[in-house]
N, C-alpha and C positions, 0 to 999 in steps of 0.2 A: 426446342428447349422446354415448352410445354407439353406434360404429361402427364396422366393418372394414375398412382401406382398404388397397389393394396398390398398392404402386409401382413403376413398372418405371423404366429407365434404356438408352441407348442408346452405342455407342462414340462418340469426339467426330468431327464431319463433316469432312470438308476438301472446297474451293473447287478447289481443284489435282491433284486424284486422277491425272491422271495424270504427272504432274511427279514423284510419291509411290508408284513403280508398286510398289513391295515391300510398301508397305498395302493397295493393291487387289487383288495378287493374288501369289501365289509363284510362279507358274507365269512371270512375269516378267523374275527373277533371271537376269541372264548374256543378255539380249535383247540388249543391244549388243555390238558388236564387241570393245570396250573396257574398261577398267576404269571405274567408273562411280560417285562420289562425289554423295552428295545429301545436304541439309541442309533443313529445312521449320519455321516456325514460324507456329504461328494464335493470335490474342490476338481473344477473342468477347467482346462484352461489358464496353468497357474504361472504362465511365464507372461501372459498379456496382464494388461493394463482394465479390464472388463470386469475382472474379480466374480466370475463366475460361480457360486458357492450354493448347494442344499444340503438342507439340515432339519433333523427334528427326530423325536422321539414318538414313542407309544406305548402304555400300558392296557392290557387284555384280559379278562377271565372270564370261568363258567359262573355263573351265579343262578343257574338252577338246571335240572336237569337236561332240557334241552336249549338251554336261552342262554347266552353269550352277550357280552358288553364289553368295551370300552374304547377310550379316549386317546387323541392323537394331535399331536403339536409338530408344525412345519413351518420350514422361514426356505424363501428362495429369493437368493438376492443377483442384481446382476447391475454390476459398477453402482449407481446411487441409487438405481430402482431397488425395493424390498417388498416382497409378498407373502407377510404372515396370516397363519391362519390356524383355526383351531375345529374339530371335528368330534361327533363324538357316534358309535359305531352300535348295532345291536344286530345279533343273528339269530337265528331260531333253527334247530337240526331236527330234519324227519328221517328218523330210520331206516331204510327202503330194505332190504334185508341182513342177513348174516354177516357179511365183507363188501353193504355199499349204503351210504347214507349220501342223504342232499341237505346241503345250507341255505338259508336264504339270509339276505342281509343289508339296511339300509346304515347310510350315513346322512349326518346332517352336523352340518356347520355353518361359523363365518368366517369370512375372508377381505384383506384391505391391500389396496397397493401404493405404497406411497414414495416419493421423490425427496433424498435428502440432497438438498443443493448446499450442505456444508461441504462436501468434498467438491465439489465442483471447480473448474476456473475462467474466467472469461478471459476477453481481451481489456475490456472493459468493467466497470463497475457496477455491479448489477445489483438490484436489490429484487432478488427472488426469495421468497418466503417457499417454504416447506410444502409440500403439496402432497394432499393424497386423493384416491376415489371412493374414502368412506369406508364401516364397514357394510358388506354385501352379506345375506343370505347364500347358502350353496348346500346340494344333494345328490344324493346318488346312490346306486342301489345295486346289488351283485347277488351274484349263485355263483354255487362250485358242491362239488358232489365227487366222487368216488365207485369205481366198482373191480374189486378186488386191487390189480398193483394199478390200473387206470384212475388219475383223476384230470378232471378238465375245471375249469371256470369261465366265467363274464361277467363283465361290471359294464355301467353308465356312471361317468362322474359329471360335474357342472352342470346336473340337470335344469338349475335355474340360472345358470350362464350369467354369474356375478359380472356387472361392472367393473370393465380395467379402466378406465379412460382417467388421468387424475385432473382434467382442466378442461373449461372451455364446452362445446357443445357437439363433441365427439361421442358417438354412441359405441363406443369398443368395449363387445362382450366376451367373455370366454366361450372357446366352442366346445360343445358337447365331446368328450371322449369315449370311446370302446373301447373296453379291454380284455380280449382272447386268451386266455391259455391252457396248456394243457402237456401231460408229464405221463412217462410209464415208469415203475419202479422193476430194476432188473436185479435178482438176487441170486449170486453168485456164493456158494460153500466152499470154503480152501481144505488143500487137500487133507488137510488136521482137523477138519471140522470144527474149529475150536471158534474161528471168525466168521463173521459172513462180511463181504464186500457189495457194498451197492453200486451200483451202474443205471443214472436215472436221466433219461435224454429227455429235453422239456422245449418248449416255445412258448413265445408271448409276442402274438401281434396287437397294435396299437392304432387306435386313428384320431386324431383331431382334425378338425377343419380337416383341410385340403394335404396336413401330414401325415404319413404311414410308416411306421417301423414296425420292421418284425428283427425276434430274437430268437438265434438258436444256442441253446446249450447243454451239454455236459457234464454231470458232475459226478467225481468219483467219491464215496467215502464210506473209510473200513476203522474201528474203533473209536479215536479221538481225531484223526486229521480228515483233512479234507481237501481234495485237488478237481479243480475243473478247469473248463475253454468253453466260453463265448463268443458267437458273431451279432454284431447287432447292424441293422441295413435300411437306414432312411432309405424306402422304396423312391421318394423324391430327388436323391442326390446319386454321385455317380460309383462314392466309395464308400467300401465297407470299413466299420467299427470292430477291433479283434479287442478280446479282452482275456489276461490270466486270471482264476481267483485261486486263493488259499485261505485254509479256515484252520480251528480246531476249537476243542470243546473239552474245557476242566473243569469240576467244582460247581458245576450247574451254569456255568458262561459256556458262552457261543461267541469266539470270533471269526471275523469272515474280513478279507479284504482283494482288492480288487484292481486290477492296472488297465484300463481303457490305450488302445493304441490306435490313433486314427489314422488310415490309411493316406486321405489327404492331404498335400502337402502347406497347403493354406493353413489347415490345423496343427500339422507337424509341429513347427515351430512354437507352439502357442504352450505345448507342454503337454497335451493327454490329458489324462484326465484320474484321480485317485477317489477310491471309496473305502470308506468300514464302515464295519457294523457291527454291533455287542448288545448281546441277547441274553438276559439274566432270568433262570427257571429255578422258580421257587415251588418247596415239596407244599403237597395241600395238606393239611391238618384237618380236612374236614373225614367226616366218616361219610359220607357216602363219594363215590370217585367219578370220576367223571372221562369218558371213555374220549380220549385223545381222537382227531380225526385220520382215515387211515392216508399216510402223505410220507415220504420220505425220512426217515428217523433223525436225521439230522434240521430238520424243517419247524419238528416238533416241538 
């Protein structure tokens, strides 16, 4: 009946990484031409009682000719746990030649976890007050580059491995993450010549602590729609994550949504898992322009 058990924990997944490019990677920041609003919300798990939910936004632009900036806001809550945090992102782009450039890119923010025991219930009467673990410091730092339809990336996040712990003399830090990816852009002419159709096959493997996923996906898209398939695969567990997306793009919006199906049947029940994501590009009015990075046209 005595035992020692360690638990670990992992940051929450998205379906859309890259719809959500300020959480895969900072080196990112200011990749378009434009000013660059995004909004993202995942609801996992919507038939249990956990209330599994992330969320958050980000705004992006060039602000000179190679230097890139800004700012990102996320809340990940799970039943009365909440973990907001706030970020703010700076990239710098070297030219490498004609059809291939490299980003480099830090983030830096804070982060707090804290326990509302208003929704809670006991058996008993409990006089629990509100708990948090303060806010913490947090950093991280990434590259992604391009050469001709090839791009790849990598990031470090939690480089200072904030404080989870909200009580007591518990030293629970965040573990350092890595993050892998990498995409080829396939361009496809119809027979009218009038469309071009892309076909852009991508991965994104991931580690924290002692967890590993990797992602494979697909995504097709030809004027304003957008159809893909995702597999995503906790290397730690024994089933695979299938996912549909569909998107499309009016008026300078980007929407993208997303159906997670877990193979599991522990999860089955629990409901899957939904995402969207809305992406608002605004024209620049500046006179000098600022040369978008070379990535999947719907990305941009």
């Amino acid at each position: 009946m005595l035992c020692c058990l360690h638990v670990g924990a992992q940051d929450s997944p998205l379906t859309l990484w890259y719809y959500n490019k300020h959480f895969l990677n900072p080196s990112m920041a200011g990749s378009a031409d434009q000013l660059r609003l995004n909004m993202f919300y995942r609801n996992q798990w919507h038939k249990s009682d956990a209330g599994f939910q992330f969320y958050g936004a980000s705004a992006d632009m060039p602000v000179a000719k190679n230097l890139g900036c800004g700012i990102e806001f996320e809340n990940d809550h799970a039943s009365a746990f909440a973990k907001p945090s706030v970020y703010g992102a700076l990239s710098y782009r070297i030219k490498a030649g004609q059809h291939s450039e490299v980003r480099y890119g830090i983030r830096l923010g804070i982060v707090q976890k804290y326990l509302s025991a208003s929704g809670l219930t006991f058996e008993q009467a409990e006089n629990i007050a509100d708990k948090s673990s303060g806010v913490k410091p947090d950093a991280g730092i990434g590259a992604s580059g391009t050469v001709g339809n090839f791009f790849a990336g990598a990031a470090l996040d939690h480089l200072l491995r904030p404080r989870q712990s909200i009580g007591g003399n518990i030293e629970s830090r965040a573990a350092i993450k890595l993050t892998l990816d990498a995409g080829y852009i396939c361009k496809i002419t119809t027979l009218t010549h009038k469309n071009v159709i892309e076909i852009t096959p991508m991965v994104i493997f991931q580690q924290q602590g002692k967890q590993q996923n990797l992602q494979l996906s697909v995504i097709g898209h030809a004027n304003w729609l957008l159809m893909g398939i995702s597999c995503r695969k906790n290397l730690m567990a024994d089933m695979p994550c299938s996912s549909i997306i569909l998107g499309y793009s009016i008026l300078g919006f980007r929407f993208a949504y997303s159906y997670d199906i877990d193979m599991s049947r522990k999860t089955t029940k629990a409901g899957n898992a939904h995402e969207v994501s809305i992406t608002k590009l605004f024209e620049s009015r500046r006179k000098e322009k600022h040369k978008s990075i070379d990535c999947p046209s719907f990305l941009r």
